[in-house]
C-alpha positions in Angstrom: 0.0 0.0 0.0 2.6 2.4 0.8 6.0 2.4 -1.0 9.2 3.9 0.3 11.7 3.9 -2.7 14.9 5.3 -2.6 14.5 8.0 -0.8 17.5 10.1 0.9 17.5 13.3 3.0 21.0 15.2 4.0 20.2 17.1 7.1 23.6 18.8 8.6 25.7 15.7 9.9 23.0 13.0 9.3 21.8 11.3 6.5 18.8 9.3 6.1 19.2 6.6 3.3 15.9 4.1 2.9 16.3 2.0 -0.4 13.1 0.2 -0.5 10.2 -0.6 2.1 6.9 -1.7 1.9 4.0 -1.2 4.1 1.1 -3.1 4.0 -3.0 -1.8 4.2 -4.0 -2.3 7.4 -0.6 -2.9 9.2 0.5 -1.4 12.5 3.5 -0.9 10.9 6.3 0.7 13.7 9.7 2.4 13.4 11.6 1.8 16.4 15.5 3.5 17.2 17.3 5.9 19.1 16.6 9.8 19.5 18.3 11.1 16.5 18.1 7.9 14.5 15.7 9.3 11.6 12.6 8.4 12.3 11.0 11.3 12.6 12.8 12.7 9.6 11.6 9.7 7.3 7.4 10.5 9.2 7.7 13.8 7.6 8.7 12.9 4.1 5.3 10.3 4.9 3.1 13.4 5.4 4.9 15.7 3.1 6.1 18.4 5.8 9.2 17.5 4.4 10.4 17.4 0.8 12.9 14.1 0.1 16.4 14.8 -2.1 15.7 11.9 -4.1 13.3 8.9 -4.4 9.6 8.7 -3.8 6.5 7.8 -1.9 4.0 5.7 -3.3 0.3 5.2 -2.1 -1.8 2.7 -3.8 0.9 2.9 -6.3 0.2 6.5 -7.1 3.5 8.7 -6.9 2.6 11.3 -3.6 6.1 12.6 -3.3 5.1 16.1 -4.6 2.0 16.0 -3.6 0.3 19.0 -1.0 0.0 17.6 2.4 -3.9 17.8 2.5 -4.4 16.2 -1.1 -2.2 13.0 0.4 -4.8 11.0 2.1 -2.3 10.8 5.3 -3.4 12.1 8.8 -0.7 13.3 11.7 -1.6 12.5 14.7 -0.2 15.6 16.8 -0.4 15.9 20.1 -0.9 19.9 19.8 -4.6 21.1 20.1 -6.0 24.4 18.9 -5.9 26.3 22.2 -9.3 28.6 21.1 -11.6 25.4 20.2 -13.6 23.2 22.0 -12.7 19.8 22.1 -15.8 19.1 19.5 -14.8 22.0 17.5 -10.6 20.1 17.6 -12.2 16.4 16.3 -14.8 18.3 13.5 -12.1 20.4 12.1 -11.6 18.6 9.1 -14.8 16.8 9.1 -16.8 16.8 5.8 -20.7 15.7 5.9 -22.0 15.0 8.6 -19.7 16.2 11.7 -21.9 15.5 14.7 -22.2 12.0 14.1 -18.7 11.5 13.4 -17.3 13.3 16.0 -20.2 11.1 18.6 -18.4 8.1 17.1 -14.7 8.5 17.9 -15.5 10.1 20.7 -17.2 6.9 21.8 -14.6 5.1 20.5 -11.7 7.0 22.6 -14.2 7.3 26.1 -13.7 11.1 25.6 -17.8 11.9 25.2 -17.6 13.8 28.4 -15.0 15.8 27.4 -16.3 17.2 23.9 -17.5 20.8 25.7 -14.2 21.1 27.2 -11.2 23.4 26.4 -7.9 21.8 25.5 -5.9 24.0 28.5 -8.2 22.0 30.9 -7.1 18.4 29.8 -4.2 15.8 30.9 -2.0 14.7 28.8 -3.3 11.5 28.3 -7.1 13.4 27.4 -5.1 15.3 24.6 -3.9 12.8 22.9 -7.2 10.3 22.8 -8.3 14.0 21.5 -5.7 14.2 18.8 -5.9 10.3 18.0 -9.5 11.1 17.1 -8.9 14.0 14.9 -6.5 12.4 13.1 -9.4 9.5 12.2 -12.3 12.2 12.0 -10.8 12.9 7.9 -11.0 8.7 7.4 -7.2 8.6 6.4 -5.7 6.1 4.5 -3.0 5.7 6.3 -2.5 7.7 10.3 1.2 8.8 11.3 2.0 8.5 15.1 5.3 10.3 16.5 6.4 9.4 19.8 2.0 9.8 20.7 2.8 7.9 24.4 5.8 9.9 25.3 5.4 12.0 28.7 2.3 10.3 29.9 2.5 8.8 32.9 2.3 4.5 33.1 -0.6 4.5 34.1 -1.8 6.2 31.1 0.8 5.2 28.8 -0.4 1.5 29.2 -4.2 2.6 28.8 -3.6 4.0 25.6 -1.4 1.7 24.0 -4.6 -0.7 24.5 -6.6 1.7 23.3 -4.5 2.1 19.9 -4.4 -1.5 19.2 -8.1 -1.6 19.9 -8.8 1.5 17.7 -6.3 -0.2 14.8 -8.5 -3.5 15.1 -11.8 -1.8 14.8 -10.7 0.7 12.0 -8.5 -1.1 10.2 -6.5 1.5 9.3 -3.1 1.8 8.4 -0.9 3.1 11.5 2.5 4.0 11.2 4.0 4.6 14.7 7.2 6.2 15.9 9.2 5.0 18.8 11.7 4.7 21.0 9.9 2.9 23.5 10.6 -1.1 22.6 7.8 -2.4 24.7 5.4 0.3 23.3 7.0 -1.6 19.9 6.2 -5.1 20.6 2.6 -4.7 22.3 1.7 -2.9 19.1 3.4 -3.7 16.0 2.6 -6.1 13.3 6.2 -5.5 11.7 8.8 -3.1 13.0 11.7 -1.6 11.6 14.8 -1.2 13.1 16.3 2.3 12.3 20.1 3.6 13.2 21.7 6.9 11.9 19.5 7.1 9.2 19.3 3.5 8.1 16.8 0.2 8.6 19.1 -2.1 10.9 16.1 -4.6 10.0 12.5 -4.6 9.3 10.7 -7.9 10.0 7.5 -9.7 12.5 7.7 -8.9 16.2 8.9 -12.4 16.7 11.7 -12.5 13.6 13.3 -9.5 15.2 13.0 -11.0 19.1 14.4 -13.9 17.6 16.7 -14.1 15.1 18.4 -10.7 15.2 20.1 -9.8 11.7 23.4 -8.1 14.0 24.6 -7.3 17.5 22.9 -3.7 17.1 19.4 -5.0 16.6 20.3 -7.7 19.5 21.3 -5.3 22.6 18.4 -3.2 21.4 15.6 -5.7 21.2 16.9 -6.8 24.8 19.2 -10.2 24.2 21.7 -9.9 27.2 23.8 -12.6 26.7 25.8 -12.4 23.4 28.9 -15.0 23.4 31.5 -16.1 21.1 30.8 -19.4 18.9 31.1 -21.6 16.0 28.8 -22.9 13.5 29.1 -26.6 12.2 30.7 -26.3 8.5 29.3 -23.5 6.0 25.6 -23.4 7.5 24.4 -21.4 9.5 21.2 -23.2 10.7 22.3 -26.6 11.3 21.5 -25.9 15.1 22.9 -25.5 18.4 24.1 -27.6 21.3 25.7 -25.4 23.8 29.1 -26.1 25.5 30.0 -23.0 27.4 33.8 -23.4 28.4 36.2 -20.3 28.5 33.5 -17.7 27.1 33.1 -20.2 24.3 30.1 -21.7 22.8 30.7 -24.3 20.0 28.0 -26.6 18.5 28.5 -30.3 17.2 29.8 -30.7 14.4 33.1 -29.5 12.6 33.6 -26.0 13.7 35.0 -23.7 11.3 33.0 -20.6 11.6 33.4 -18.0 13.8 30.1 -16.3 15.1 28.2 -14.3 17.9 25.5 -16.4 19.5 22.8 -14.7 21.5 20.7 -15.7 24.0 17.5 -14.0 25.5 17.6 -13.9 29.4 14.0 -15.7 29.4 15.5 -18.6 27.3 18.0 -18.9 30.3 16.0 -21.4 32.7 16.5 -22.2 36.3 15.8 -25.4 37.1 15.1 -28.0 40.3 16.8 -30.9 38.7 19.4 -32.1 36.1 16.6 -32.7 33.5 14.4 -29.7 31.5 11.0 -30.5 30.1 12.2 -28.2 27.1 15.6 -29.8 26.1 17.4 -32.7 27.8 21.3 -31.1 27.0 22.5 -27.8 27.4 21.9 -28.0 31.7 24.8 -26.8 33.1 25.6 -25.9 36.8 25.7 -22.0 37.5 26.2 -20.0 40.7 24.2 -17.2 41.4 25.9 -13.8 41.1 23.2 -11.1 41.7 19.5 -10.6 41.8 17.4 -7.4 41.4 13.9 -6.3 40.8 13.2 -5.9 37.2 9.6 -5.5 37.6 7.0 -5.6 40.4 6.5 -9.5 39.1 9.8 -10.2 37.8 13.9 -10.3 38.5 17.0 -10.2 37.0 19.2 -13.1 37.9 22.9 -12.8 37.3 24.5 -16.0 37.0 28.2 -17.4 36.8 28.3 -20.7 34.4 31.9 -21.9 34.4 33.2 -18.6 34.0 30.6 -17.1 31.6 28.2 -15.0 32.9 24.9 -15.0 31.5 21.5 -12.9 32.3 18.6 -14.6 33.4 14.7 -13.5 33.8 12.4 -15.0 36.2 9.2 -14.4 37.5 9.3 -13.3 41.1 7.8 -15.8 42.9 10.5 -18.5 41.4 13.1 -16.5 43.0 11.2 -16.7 46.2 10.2 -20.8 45.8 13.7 -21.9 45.0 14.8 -19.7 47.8 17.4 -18.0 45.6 19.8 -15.9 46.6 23.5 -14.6 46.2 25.6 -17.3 46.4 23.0 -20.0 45.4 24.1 -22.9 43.6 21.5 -23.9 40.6 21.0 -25.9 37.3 19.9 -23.7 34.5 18.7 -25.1 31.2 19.2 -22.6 27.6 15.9 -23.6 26.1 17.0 -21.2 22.8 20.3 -19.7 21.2 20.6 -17.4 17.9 23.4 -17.2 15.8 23.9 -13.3 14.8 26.0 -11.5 12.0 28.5 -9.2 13.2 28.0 -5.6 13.1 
């Protein structure tokens, strides 16, 4: 549905550099990076605030590059208001037809009916945007652009509306594209995501691809795989599976090994275990000896584990920790349920 081709922007000491991606209708499609990376850059060529050097957008394989923002069929979703209107008057602005109807709907949608004879200056944060989503729907876009639209809200209110959005994508099936740097915000929400960094797509696949099978170290620390060791693959493939052996920061599979790799694993594919024997895998159980433990959420804890020298992060639901008794010094069987080999950077 929407076409990204070529298309470069020189901005002072950055450079953003896209060579081809595709979008499809009805995707919640995400762009996930660090501040500065270029995603809000690339959003702005989207909506046409910003004019690319070279390449072009395509919509429904119609060339929009040139095209005036309001003939593009693309709504921003900003999170500013127009201070002298009413909240009704914000969501009808660009309403054509019938605006009281349309405006009872979204507002319905978004829970904000009581609010539609309020001023903006007299609304949270949180009420502003659920306003600003709704304007943004009230023109019945093609496809919606979302910058950073949780940022500053409170948790509380962050987590309602990220519920709310993927309830509101479901139910509209629109098109959202969605900046962020938030990689929670990313996963709870995005059909696809790409990675972006300095200007360029690290990788662009599922939620699960990316969790997964990371394309390089980059996209691996960001998407939150802790432990990232040295290894080997068997011959000249590079899927002919692992079997763990960690000795002297090493891990090497069976088979001849002739390749020299990076081999992440995810903390929550790091299991500790009661017994010598996992219900997952029957190898790769090693003894470990706990390092550290902290709170990594109200439910959950970060386990820091020494396995013959290596040290490896582990994640673990609270109330394991407090079962198994765990605690510095502890002396446990873990179990590596998963490993991925990743390209270097």
């Amino acid at each position: 549905m929407l076409e990204i081709v070529g298309v470069k922007k020189k901005l002072e000491n950055f450079e953003l550099s896209i060579d081809y991606l595709k979008i499809e209708r009805g995707e919640y499609f995400v762009f996930l990076g660090l501040s500065g990376a270029g995603k809000t850059t690339l959003l702005e060529i989207i909506s046409g605030f910003r004019k690319p050097d070279s390449g072009k957008i395509m919509l429904n394989k119609e060339d929009i590059t040139d095209k005036n923002i309001n003939e593009r069929k693309i709504a921003v979703c900003q999170g500013y208001l127009f201070p002298h209107m009413s909240v009704y008057s914000n969501i009808a602005y660009g309403i054509k037809g019938n605006k009281k109807e349309k405006v009872k709907e979204l507002a319905k949608m978004l829970e904000i009916e009581h609010l539609l004879d309020r001023m903006p200056e007299t609304l949270s944060m949180g009420e502003k945007q659920r306003v600003a989503i709704a304007r943004a729907l009230a023109v019945n876009p093609e496809v919606v652009l979302l910058d950073e639209p949780l940022n500053s809200l409170d948790r509380l209110t962050h987590e309602s509306l990220m519920v709310e959005l993927k309830k509101l994508h479901e139910e509209t099936n629109t098109t959202f594209i969605h900046v962020t740097h938030d990689f929670v915000e990313a996963i709870t929400l995005a059909n696809r995501i790409a990675i972006i960094r300095k200007g360029k797509i690290e990788q662009c696949d599922t939620v699960e691809n990316i969790l997964k099978h990371p394309k390089n170290e980059f996209v691996a620390k960001f998407v939150g795989m802790k432990n990232l060791l040295d290894g080997y693959v068997c011959g000249n493939k590079v899927d002919c599976g692992i079997e763990l052996q960690i000795n002297k920061n090493v891990i090497k599979t069976n088979g001849n090994s002739t390749k020299k790799v990076k081999v992440g694993i995810r903390p929550e594919d790091v299991m500790i275990i009661s017994s010598k024997n996992c219900k997952f895998v029957n190898y790769n159980v090693f003894d470990a000896k706990v390092v550290d433990i902290y709170p990594l959420t109200l439910s959950t804890s970060r386990v820091v584990l020494d396995v013959e020298g290596v040290e490896l992060i582990a994640e673990t639901v609270k109330s394991k920790v407090l079962r198994m008794g765990l605690k510095r010094g502890s002396k446990v069987k873990i179990c590596i349920t998963d490993a991925s080999i990743i390209n270097h950077s």
